[in-house]
N, C-alpha and C positions, 0 to 999 in steps of 0.2 A: 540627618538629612532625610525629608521625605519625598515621595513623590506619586504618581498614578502605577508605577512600576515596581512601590516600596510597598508590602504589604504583608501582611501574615493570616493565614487561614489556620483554622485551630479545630480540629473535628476526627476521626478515626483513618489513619492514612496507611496504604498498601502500595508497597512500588515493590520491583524487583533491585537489587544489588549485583545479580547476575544470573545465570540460566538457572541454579539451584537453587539461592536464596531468596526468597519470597520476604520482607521487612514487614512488618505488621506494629501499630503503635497508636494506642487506643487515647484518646484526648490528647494528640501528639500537634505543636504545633510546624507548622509548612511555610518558611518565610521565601518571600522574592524579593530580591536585590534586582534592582535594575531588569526584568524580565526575564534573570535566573536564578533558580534553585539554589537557595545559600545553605540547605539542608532542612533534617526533618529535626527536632526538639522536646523534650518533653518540659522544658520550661524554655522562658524566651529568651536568650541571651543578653545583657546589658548592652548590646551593641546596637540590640534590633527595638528596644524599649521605647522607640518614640514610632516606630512605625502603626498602623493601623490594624488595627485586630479584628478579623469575622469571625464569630461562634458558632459553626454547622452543628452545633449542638448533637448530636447521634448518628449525623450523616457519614459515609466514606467520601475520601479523596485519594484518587488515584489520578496516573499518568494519563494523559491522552493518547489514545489510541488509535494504530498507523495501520493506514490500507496500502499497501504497495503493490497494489495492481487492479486498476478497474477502469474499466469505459464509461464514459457520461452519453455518448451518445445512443446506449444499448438501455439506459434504464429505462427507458421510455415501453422496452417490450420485454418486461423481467415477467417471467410466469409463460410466457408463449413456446409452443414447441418445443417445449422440453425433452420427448420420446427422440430426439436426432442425436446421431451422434456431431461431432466437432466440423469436419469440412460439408455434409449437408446441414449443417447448421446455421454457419457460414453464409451459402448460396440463398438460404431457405426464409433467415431473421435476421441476422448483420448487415449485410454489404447494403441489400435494400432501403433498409432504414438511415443506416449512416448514408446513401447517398442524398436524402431529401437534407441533408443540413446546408446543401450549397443553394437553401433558400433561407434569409437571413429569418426570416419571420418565423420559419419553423425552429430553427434553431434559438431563435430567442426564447419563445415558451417552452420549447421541451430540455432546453439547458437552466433554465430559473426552476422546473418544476425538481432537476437533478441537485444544483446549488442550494434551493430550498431544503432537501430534505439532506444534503448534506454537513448542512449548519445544524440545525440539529440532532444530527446525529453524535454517536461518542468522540466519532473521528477528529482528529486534530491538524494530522498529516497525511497526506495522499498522492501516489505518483497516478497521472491521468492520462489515459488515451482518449483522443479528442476523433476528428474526422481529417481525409487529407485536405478538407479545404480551409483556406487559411484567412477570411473574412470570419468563420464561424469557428475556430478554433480561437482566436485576438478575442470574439464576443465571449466564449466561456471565460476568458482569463478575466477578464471583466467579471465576470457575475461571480466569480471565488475569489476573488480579490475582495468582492464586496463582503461576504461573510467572514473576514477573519481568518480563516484557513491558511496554513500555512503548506504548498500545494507545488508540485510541478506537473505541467501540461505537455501536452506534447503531436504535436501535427503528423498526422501518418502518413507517413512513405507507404508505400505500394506501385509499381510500373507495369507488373505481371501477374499475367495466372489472375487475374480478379474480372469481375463484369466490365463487360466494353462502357458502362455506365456510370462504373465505381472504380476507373483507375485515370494514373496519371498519363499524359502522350507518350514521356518521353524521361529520362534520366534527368537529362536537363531541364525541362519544365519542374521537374520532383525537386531540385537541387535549387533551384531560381525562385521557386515558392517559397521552399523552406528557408534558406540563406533572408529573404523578405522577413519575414516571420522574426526570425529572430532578432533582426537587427530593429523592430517594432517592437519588441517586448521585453528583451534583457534587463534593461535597464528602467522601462517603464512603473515597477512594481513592488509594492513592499511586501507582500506575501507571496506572488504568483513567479514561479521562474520557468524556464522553456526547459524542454528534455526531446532529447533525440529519440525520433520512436516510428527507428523500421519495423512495419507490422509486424513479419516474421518472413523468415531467409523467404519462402515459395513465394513470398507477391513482389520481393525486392528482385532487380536483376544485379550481378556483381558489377554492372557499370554503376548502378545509382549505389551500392555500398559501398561503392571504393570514393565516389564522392561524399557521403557521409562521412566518410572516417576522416576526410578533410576538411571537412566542416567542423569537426567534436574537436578536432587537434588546433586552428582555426578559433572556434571560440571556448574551447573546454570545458563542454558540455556534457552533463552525465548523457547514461541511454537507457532506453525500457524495453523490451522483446520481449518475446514470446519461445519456447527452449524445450524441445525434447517432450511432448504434451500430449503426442498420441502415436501409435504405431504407424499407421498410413501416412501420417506426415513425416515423419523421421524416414519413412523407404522414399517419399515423396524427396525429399531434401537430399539422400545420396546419388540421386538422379540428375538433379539438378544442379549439385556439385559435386562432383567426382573426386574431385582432388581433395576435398575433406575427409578427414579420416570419421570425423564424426561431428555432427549436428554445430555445437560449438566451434570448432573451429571453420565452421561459414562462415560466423563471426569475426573469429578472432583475426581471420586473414587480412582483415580489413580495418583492424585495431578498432573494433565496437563492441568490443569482452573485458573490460575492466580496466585495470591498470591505473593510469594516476587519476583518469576523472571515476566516479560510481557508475557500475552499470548492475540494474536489476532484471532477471529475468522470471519468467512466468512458468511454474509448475516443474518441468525437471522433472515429470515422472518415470520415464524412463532413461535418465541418466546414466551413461556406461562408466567404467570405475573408471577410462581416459578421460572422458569428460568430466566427473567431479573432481579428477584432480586439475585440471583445466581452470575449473570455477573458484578452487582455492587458490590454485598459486598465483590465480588475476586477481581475486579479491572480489570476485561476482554477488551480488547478494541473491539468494534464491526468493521467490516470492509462493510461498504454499499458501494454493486456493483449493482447500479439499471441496467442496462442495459443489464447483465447476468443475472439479474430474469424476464426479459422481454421477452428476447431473448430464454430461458429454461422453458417460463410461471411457474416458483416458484412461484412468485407470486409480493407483492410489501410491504417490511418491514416498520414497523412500526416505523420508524425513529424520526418522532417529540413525539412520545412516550419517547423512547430511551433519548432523550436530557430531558424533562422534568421530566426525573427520574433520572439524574444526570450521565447515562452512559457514558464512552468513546465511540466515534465514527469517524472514518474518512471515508475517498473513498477508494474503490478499482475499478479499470478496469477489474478485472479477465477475460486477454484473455484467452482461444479464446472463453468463451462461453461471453466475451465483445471486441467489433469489433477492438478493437484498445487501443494503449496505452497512451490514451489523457485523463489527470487529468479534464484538460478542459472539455473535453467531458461527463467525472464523473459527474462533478456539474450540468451540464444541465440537465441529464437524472435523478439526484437527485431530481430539482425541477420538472422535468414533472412529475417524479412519484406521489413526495407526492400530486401534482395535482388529480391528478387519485384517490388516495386512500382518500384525501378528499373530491371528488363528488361522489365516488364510492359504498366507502365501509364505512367511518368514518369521519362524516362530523365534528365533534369537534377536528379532526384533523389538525390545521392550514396548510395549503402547506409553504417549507423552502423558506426563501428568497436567494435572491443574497449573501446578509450578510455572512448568515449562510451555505450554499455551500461552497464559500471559507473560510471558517473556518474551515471546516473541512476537505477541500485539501489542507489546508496547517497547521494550528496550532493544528486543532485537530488530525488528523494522527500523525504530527511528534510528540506529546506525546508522543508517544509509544518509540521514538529513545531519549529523554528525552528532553531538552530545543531546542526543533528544530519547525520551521515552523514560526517565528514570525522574527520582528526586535527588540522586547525589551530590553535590556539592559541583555547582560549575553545570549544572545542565539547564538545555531551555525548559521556561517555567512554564508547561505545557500540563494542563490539567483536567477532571472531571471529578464534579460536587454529584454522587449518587444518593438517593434515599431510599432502602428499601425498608421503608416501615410497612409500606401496602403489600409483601412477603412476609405476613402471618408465622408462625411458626411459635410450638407449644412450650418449647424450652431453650433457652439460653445459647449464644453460638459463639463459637470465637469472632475475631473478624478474619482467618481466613474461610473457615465456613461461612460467612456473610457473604464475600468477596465471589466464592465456587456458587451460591445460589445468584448472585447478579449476574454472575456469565451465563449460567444456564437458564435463568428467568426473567432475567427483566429487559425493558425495551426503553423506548425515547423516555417513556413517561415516567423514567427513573432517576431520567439524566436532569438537575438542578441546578447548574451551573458547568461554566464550560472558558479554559482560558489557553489562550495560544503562544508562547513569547512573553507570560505574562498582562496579556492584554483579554480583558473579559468580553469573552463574543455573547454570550447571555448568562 
């Protein structure tokens, strides 16, 4: 039996098997069964012998790679005001900009110029904060539905603590919007699905969170926030909820911290050891954006903590306070971090390796979207066709030295091919 979904790739293949094992398999062939992974091969198996064969001849194949934390409405001003830190940053480049999207026209060209460059990029899967308006939030889902992307969006709550200019009236207006929203796009879409996404505890009030959490329970919906990210927020947030013991359970009081739907949160840098055991016994995924706590000096999370207490974790880019939308670029500034914070601050810290970087830009993120980010047998057939012939080099490499110079060197014009569910978006 064949089909558009039956096929076999046959060229130098790199996926993770789990956070230690790196697989490497030189002329190894990559079959799709139905838009998933029926394993990697180094001959083709009698079963798969009528399916279609492509020869990337020298090229690597690797898993597609997961941004679990970024805004489309911030890429528009990626490089601006960098010298701020996180809440004048906020005031200064965010709320501004995301307010002009409640003009549809703006938001059409500055969401295709975001969609464009996200279809070409490595990325495959991505959880999205959009704007709270919900004309131009429905219009992005539109424009990533159009690339192939396999994406959750999500309309931002905000009621408080935000510009008289960039907030909602009222609980109820936030709740009537969103409730709209989603009952518009659930089911409209084969790639694009809706995520719940209170900005972060300070702009939410606990009226509009306690109706969130009825809405998630209601339609059982994941959620995406923001968690523990800089010091003046976390004193900020015990102000604001007193009865919280800590930052998380703002959240949790209100069942939008894990549990049976996925909830992903954003950086965790200063996570108290209450709250990471909080994040594991929910099942929370963390999302490490080293290069927006560097860039906003939050600071530099405690990531190989994280891993040795058994948390979920992947990457996020979170443009615009991270320069760019390169998963690639994630892993690098992953391992210079924990560099940092192992001579720094915490020397019993091991800094991550190459290993374990793409582990968690690929197998570990796509947890979150469930059997994604790997080639094992039963996962989605989500991929990238690399070529680094144009990375010269005078002597012979493995492919995982091939693989460690593509993270650290190369960019779109490396990327060759690109498939999501099995389905070729270029």
């Amino acid at each position: 039996m064949t089909s558009d979904n039956n096929f076999i790739l046959k060229g130098n293949i790199c996926y993770s098997e789990n956070i230690h094992r790196l697989k490497t398999v030189e002329q190894g062939f990559l079959i799709c069964q139905e838009g998933k992974s029926a394993g990697v091969f180094s001959e083709i198996p009698d079963l798969f012998l009528e399916y279609p064969v492509t020869d990337l001849d020298d090229m690597l194949i690797i898993p597609g790679l997961i941004d679990l934390h970024i805004h489309a409405p911030q890429y528009s001003f990626r490089g601006l005001n960098m010298d701020l830190e996180l809440l004048d940053w906020l005031n200064t480049n965010t709320f501004p900009e995301e307010a002009r999207y409640g003009d549809l026209e703006y938001a059409k060209k500055a969401y295709q110029i975001f969609a464009d460059a996200m279809k070409k990029s490595g990325t495959t899967r991505a959880c999205i904060f959009a704007t709270l308006h919900r004309p131009a939030t429905e219009l992005l889902m539109d424009l990533m539905e159009e690339t192939g992307l396999k994406t959750m969006i999500g309309k931002v709550n905000m009621d408080r603590n935000s510009p008289e200019y960039y907030c909602e009236s009222s609980a109820e207006e936030s709740m009537y919007e969103t409730e709209i929203w989603i009952q518009n796009c659930r089911s409209k879409y084969k790639n694009t699905t809706p995520i719940l996404t209170p900005r972060f505890i300070p702009s939410c009030t606990d009226h509009l969170m306690d109706r969130l959490g009825r809405l998630r329970r209601k339609y059982k919906l994941p959620v995406q926030s923001h968690l523990s990210e800089n010091q003046n927020e976390i004193q900020w947030v015990k102000k604001l909820c007193p009865t919280a013991g800590f930052y998380g359970e703002a959240y949790d009081q209100f069942q939008m911290f894990g549990g049976e739907e996925n909830t992903v949160m954003a950086h965790c840098v200063y996570s108290s050891n209450e709250e990471m055991e909080l994040i594991k016994k929910r099942g929370v995924t963390v999302a490490h954006c080293p290069q927006s706590n560097g860039n906003l000096a939050s600071g530099i999370a405690p990531v190989r903590t994280f891993l040795d207490q058994g948390i979920k974790v992947g990457l996020g880019t979170d443009v615009a306070a991270g320069s760019g939308e390169s998963i690639f670029r994630a892993m690098v500034d992953a391992i210079s971090a924990s560099k940092l914070r192992w001579c720094l601050v915490d020397s019993s810290l091991k800094p991550l390796t190459v290993e374990e970087v793409f582990y968690l830009g690929t197998l570990g993120g796509g947890s979150f979207f469930g059997k994604v980010g790997s080639f094992l047998k039963g996962y989605d057939f989500d991929a990238l066709i690399l070529d680094d012939s144009s990375l010269r080099h005078p002597q012979p490499l493995s492919l995982k030295e091939r693989l460690e110079r593509l993270i650290y060197l190369s960019d779109d014009r490396h990327i060759k091919g690109k498939y999501a569910e099995g389905r070729r978006i270029f």
